[in-house]
Structure formats: C-alpha cells, structure tokens
One Martini backbone bead per residue (centre of mass of N, CA, C, O) as a GRO file, in nm:
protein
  108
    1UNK     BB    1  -0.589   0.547  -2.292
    2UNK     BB    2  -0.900   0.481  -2.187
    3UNK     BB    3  -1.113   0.241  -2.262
    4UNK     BB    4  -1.197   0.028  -2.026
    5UNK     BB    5  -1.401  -0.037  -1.735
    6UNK     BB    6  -1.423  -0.170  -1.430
    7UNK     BB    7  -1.618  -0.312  -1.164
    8UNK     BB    8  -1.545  -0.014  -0.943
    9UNK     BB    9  -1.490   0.170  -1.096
   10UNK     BB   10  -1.406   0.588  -1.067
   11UNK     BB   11  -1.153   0.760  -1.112
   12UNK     BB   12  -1.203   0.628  -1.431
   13UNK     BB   13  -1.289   0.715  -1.769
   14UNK     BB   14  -1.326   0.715  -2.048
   15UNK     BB   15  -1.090   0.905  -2.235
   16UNK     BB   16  -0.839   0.900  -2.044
   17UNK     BB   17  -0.528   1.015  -1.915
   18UNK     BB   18  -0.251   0.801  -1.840
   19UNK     BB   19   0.000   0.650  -1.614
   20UNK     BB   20   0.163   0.380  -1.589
   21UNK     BB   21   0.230   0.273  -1.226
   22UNK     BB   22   0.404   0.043  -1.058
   23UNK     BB   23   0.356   0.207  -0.825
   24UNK     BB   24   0.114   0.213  -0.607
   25UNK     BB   25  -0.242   0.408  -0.478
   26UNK     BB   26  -0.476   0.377  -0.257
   27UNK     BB   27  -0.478   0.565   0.044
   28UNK     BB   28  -0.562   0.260   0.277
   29UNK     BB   29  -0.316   0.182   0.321
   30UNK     BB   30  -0.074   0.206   0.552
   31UNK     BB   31   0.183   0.307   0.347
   32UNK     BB   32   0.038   0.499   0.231
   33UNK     BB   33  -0.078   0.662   0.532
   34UNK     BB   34   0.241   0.703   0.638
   35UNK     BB   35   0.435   0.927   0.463
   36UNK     BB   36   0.686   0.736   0.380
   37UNK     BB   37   0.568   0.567   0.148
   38UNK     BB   38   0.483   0.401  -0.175
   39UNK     BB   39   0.455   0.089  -0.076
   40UNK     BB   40   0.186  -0.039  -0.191
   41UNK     BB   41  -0.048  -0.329  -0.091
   42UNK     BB   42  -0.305  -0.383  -0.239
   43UNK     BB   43  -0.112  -0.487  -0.538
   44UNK     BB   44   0.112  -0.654  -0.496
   45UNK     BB   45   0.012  -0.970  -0.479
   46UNK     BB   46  -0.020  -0.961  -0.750
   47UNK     BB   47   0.192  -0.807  -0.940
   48UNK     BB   48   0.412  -1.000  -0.878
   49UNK     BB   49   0.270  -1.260  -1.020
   50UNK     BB   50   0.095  -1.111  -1.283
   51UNK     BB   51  -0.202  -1.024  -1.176
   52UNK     BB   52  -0.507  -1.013  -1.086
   53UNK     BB   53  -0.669  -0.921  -0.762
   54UNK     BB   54  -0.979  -1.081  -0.836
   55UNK     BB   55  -0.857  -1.379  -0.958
   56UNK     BB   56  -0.536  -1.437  -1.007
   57UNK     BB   57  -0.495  -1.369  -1.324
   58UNK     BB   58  -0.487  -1.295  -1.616
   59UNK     BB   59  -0.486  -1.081  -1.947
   60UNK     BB   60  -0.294  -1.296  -2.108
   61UNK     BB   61  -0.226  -1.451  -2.424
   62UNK     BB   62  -0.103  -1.766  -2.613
   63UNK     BB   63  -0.244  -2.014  -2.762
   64UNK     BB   64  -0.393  -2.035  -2.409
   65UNK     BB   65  -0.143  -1.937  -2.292
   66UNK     BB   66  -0.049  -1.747  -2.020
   67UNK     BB   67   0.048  -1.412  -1.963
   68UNK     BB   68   0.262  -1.239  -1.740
   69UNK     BB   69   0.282  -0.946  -1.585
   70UNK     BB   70   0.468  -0.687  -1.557
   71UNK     BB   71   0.503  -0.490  -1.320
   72UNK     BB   72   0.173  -0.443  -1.366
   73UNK     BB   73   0.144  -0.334  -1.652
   74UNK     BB   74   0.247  -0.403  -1.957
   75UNK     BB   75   0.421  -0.192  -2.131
   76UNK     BB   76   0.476  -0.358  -2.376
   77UNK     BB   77   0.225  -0.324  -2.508
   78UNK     BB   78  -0.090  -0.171  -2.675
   79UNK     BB   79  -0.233  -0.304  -2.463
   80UNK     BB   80  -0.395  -0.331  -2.122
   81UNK     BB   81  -0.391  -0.434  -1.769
   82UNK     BB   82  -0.508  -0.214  -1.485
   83UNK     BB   83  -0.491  -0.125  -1.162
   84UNK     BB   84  -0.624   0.182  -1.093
   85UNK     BB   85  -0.397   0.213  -0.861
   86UNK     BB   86  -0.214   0.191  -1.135
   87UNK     BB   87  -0.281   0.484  -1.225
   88UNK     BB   88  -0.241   0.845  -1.383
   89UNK     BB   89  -0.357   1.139  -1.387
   90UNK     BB   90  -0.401   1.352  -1.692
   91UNK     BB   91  -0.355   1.544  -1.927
   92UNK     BB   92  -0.472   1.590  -2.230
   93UNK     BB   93  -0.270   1.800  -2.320
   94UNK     BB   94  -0.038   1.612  -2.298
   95UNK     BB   95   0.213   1.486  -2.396
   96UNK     BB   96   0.216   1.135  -2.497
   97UNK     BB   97   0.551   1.120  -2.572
   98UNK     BB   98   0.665   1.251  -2.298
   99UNK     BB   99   0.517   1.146  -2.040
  100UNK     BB  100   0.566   0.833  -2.072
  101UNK     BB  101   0.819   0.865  -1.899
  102UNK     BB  102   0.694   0.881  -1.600
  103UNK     BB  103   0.617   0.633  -1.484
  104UNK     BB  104   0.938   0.503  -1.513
  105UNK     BB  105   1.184   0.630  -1.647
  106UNK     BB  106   1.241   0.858  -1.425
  107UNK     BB  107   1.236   0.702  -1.177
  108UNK     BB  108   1.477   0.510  -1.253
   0.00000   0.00000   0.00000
C-alpha cells in the first residue's frame, strides 16, 4: 500500500495498492514502445546497481552505511522505495495476501 509519493509522481498516490515488479514499464523507452519485449529501459541502469535514478543513492542504511536494492524493488523490507514506474496498480479489493504472488513470484 502506497503510503507516500515523491516528486513528479502521478500514476499513484498514497493509499493505492500496488504490487512491486522487477521489470519496470515506463510506456516511453524504446523498448516498452517496441512491443516486443518488457525489458523497460528508463530505470535499469539505477535498478542494476540498486540505487535510485534521481540522485544515484540507496534509500537505505544501516549503522550510516548504505544498503542498496535488491533487483530494484527490495522486497524483502516491511517498507521500500521504488521507482513509479516499478509498481502495478491493483485493485484495493484483491487480497493483498494471493496477489503479492504477482510482482515475482508467479512470473519467475
């Protein structure tokens, strides 16, 4: 559940429910218009290295040392940040217990 967009973000807006996806889909890039491939280019080359693509940092730490994301999403926290363009919006209805399979699970 979204609970707090940054800057130039409009597709979602807190309180949305979302499911954090590996591959991103910014709809702009070469690749998502090619309708060839899912292979989004626009935050790659932040994601490969686990930062964010506005400044190129973590959004997270540990003891003042930087922890960098896990294939862009870093599911594996109780609370994340990621790039707009790496979430699907759902339905606030769906259990949010069965759907949380979708980001990864199921497609892997």
């Amino acid at each position: 559940i979204v609970e707090s967009v940054g800057e130039g973000v409009t597709e979602v807006k807190p309180g949305d429910h979302v499911i954090p996806c590996y591959q991103a889909e910014c709809g702009e890039c070469k690749f998502c218009k090619s309708g060839k491939t899912n292979l989004c280019g626009k935050v790659r080359s932040a994601t490969g290295v686990g930062v964010m693509l506005s400044d190129r940092q973590s959004r997270f730490s540990v003891n003042g040392k930087p922890i960098y994301h896990f294939m862009g999403t870093s599911t594996f926290s109780q609370y994340t940040v990621v790039h707009d363009v790496s979430v699907a919006k759902i339905d606030p209805i769906a259990p949010l217990d069965k759907v949380c399979l979708l980001g990864c699970g199921v497609p892997t």
